[in-house]
C-alpha positions as CSV (number, residue, x, y, z in Angstrom):
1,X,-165.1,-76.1,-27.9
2,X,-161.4,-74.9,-27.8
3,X,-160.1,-77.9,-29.0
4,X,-162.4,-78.4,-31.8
5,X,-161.2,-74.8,-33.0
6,X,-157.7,-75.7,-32.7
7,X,-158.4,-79.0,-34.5
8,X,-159.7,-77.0,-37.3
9,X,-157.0,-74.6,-37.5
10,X,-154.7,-77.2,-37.7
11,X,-156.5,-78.7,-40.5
12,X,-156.7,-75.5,-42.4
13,X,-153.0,-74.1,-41.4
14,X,-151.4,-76.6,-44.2
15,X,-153.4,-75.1,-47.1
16,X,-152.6,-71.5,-46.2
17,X,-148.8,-72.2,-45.5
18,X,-146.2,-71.0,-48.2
19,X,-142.5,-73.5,-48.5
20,X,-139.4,-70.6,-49.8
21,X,-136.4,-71.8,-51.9
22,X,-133.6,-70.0,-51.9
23,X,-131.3,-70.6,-55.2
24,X,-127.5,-68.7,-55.0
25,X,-125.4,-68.6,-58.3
26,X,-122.0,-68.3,-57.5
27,X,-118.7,-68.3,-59.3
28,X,-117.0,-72.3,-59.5
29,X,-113.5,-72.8,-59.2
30,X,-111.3,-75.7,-61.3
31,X,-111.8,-77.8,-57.8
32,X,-114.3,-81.0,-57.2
33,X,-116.1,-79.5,-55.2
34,X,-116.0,-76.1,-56.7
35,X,-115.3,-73.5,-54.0
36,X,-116.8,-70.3,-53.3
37,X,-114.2,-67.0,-53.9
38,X,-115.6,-64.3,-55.3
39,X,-115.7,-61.4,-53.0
40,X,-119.0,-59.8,-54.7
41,X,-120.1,-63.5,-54.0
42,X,-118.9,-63.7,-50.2
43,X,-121.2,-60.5,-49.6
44,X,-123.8,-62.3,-50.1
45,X,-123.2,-66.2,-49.1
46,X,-121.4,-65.3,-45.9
47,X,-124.6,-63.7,-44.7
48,X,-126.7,-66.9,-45.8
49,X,-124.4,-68.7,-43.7
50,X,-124.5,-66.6,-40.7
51,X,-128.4,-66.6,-40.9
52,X,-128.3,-70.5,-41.0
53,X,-130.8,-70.2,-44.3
54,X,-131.3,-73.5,-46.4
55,X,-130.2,-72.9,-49.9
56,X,-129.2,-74.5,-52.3
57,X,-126.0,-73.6,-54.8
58,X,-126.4,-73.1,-59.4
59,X,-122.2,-73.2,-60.3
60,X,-122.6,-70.5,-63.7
61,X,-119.0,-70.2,-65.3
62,X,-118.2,-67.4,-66.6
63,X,-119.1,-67.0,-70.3
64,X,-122.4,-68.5,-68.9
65,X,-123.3,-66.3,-66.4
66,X,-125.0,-63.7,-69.2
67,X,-126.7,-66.7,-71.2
68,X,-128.4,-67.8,-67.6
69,X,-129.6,-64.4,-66.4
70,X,-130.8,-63.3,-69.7
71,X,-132.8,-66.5,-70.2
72,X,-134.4,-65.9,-66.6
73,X,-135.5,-62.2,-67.9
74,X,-132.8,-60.5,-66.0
75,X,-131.4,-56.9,-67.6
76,X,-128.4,-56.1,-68.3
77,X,-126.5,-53.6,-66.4
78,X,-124.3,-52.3,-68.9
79,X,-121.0,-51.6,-69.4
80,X,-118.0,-54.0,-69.7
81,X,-119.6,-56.7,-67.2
82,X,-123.3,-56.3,-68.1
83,X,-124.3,-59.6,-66.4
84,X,-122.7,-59.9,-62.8
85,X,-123.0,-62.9,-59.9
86,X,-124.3,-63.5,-57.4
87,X,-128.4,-63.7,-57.8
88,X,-130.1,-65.1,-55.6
89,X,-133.7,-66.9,-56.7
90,X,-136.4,-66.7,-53.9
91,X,-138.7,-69.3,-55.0
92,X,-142.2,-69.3,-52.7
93,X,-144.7,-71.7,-53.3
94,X,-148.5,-72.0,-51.9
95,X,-149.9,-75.2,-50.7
96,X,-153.1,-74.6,-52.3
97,X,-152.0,-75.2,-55.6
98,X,-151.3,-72.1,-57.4
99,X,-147.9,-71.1,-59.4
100,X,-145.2,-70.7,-57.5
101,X,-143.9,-66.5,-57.4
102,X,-140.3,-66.2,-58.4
103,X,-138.3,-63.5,-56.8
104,X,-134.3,-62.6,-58.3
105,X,-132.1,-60.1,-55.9
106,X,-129.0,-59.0,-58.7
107,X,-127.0,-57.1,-55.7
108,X,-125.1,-58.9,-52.7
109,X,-125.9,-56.0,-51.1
110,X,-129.6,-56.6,-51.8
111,X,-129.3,-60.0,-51.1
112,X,-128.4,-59.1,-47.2
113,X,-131.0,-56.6,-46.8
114,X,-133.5,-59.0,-47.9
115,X,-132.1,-61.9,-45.3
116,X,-132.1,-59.9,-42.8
117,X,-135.1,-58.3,-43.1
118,X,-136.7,-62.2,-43.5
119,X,-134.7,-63.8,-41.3
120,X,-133.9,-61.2,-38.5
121,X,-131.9,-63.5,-36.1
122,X,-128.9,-63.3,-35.4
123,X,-129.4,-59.7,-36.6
124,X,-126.8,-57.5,-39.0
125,X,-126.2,-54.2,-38.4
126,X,-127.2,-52.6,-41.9
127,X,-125.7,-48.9,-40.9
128,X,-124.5,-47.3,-43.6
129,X,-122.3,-44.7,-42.6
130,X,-120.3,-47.9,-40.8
131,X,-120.2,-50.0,-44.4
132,X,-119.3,-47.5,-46.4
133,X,-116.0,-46.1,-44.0
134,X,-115.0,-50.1,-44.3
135,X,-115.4,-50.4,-48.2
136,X,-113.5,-46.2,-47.9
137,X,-110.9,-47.9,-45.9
138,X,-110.0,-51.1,-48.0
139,X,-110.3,-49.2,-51.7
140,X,-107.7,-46.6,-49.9
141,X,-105.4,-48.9,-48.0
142,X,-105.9,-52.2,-50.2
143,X,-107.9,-52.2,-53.7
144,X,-104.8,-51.8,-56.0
145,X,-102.6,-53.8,-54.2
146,X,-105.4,-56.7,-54.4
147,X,-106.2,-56.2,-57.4
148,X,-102.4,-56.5,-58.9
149,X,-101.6,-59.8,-56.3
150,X,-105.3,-61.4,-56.4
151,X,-107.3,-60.5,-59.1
152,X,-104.1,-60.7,-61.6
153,X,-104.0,-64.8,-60.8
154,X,-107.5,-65.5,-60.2
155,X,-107.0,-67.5,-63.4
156,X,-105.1,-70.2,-62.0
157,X,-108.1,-71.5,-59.7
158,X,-110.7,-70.9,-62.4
159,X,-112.0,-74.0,-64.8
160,X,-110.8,-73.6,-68.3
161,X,-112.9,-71.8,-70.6
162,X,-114.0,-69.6,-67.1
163,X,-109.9,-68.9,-67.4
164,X,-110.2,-67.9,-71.0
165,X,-113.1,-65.7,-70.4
166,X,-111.0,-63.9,-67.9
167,X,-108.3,-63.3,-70.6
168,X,-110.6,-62.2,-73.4
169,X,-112.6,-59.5,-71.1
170,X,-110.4,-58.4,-68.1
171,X,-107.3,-56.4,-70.2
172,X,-110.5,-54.6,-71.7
173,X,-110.3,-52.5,-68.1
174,X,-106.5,-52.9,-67.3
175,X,-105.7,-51.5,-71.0
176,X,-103.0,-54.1,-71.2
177,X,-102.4,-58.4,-71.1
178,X,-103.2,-59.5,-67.4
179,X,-99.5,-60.3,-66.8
180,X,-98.4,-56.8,-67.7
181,X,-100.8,-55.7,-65.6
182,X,-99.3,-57.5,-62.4
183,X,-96.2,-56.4,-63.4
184,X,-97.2,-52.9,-63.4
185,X,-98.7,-52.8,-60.4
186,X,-95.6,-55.0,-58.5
187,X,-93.4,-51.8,-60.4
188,X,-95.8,-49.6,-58.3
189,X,-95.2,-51.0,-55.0
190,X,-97.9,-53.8,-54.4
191,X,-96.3,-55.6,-52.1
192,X,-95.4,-52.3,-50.0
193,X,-98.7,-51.6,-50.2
194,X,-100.6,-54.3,-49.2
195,X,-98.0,-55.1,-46.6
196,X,-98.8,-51.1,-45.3
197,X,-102.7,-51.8,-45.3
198,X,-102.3,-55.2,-43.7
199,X,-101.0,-53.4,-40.9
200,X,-103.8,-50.4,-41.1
201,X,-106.7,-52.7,-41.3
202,X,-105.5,-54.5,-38.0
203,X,-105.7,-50.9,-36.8
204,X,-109.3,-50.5,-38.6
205,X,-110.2,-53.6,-36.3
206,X,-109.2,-53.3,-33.1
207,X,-110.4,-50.0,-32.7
208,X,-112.9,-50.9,-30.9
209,X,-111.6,-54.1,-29.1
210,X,-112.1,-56.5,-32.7
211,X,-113.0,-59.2,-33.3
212,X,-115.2,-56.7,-35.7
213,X,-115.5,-53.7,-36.9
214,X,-118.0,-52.5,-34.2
215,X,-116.3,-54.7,-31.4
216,X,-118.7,-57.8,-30.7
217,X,-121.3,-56.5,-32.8
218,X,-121.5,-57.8,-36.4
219,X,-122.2,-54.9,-39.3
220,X,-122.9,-56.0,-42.9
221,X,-119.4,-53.8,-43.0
222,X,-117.9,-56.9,-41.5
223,X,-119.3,-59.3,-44.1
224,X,-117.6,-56.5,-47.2
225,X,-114.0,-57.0,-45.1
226,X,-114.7,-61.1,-45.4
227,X,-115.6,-60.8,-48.9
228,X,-112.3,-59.1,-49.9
229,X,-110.1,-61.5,-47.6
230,X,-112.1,-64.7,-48.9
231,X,-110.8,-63.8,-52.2
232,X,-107.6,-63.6,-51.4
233,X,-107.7,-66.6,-49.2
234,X,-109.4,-68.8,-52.0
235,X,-108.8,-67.5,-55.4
236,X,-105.2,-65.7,-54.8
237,X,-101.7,-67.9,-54.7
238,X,-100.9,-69.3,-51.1
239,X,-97.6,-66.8,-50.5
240,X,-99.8,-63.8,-51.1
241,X,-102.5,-65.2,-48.2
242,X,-99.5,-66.3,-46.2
243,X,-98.4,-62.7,-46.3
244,X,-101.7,-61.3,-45.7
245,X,-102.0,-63.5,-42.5
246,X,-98.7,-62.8,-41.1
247,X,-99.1,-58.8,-41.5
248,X,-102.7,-58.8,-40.4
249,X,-101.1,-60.8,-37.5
250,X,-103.7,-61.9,-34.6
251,X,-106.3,-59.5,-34.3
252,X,-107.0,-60.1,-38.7
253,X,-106.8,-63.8,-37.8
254,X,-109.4,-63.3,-34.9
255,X,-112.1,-61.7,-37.0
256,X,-111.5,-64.7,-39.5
257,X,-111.8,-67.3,-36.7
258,X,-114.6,-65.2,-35.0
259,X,-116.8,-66.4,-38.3
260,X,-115.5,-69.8,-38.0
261,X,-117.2,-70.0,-34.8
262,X,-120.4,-68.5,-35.8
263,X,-120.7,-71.1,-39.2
264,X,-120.3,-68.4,-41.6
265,X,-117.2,-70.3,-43.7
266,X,-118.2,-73.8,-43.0
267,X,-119.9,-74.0,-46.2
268,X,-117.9,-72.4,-49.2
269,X,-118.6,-75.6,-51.5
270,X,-122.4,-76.8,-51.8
């Protein structure tokens, strides 16, 4: 009598089963392969890597990205960037037949809530009292000095009209050409600075022993650190990430081999 039941349940459990596609829009670089760099975008795809989640990757340039989401019903947010990557498409379809149901997540943040929630192991520590001292610490310590020696030349790794895009909309915020804009912030003391917060955020991280924030214990606080030093490593020229190694010394290049070793930036291109 048991077996029968479980012979029927097995005939029933592939009609009542639901297959999930996950579909991540990122940011392409000039590079065949493109390669992942945005640190909005690293949020997001670093924690898809650490969960070990099947997805597959949509390259949107640019001057494309508001022509995609707008023709997939998304709203704009406003403002100077009103259309904004990454988005994530959760894609779950019945085995009975019916329409697939579409899901979009507009927020890396919200992206990583949802993963985690879905796909609870390995876990993330979602405190937010420990995120937001990290993102407190790096807009205090390292922001402007990032944003003068990365952001100024993420250009050069972009495709062309991605590159042009960034021309036409970026002095719209900086008040000024992006090359006076370096300049300025060079003037200011960017490389002091970022030299000065290398050195803190080594600090930040071994407070408690490294190779992350919380010591062994990975906090989505960890994945908004990777994001910012993924941008620099991949979108920013190769003396500013030289530098950035060499004053982070070992215990910055620990917490970037520590998600090596767990898979999180084996997969930056597909």
């Amino acid at each position: 009598m048991q077996s029968r039941i479980r012979q029927l349940q097995n005939q029933l459990k592939p009609d009542t089963m639901a297959t999930t596609q996950y579909t991540f829009f990122d940011i392409p670089t000039n590079t065949t392969p493109p390669r992942s760099w945005s640190p909005n975008v690293w949020n997001a795809r670093g924690v898809l890597n650490y969960k070990g989640v099947p997805y597959e990757t949509e390259w949107v340039e640019y001057p494309d990205i508001r022509v995609r989401l707008a023709e997939m019903g998304i709203a704009s947010k406003g403002g100077l960037m009103p259309y904004t990557l990454p988005m994530m498409r959760v894609t779950t379809t019945q085995n009975d037949g019916s329409e697939p149901q579409v899901k979009y997540l507009t927020d890396s943040a919200d992206i990583a809530k949802y993963l985690n929630d879905v796909h609870p192991t390995p876990p993330i520590d979602f405190d937010s009292v420990i995120t937001d001292e990290a993102v407190k610490f790096f807009n205090a310590n390292l922001m402007d000095s990032f944003v003068g020696l990365v952001l100024c030349d993420v250009d050069l790794v972009l495709p062309e009209r991605s590159a042009a895009y960034f021309h036409e909309t970026r002095p719209k915020w900086m008040k000024m050409p992006v090359k006076e804009f370096k300049q300025k912030k060079v003037n200011e003391g960017a490389w002091e600075k970022m030299e000065n917060g290398m050195r803190a955020l080594a600090e930040f991280l071994d407070r408690n022993g490294g190779p992350f924030v919380q010591g062994e214990k990975v906090s989505y606080a960890d994945f908004r650190l990777l994001g910012y030093l993924m941008w620099a490593r991949e979108a920013g020229p190769p003396d500013v990430w030289e530098k950035i190694e060499g004053w982070g010394g070992e215990v910055v290049k620990r917490f970037m081999r520590a998600f090596e070793d767990k898979g999180v930036l084996a997969r930056l291109t597909y």
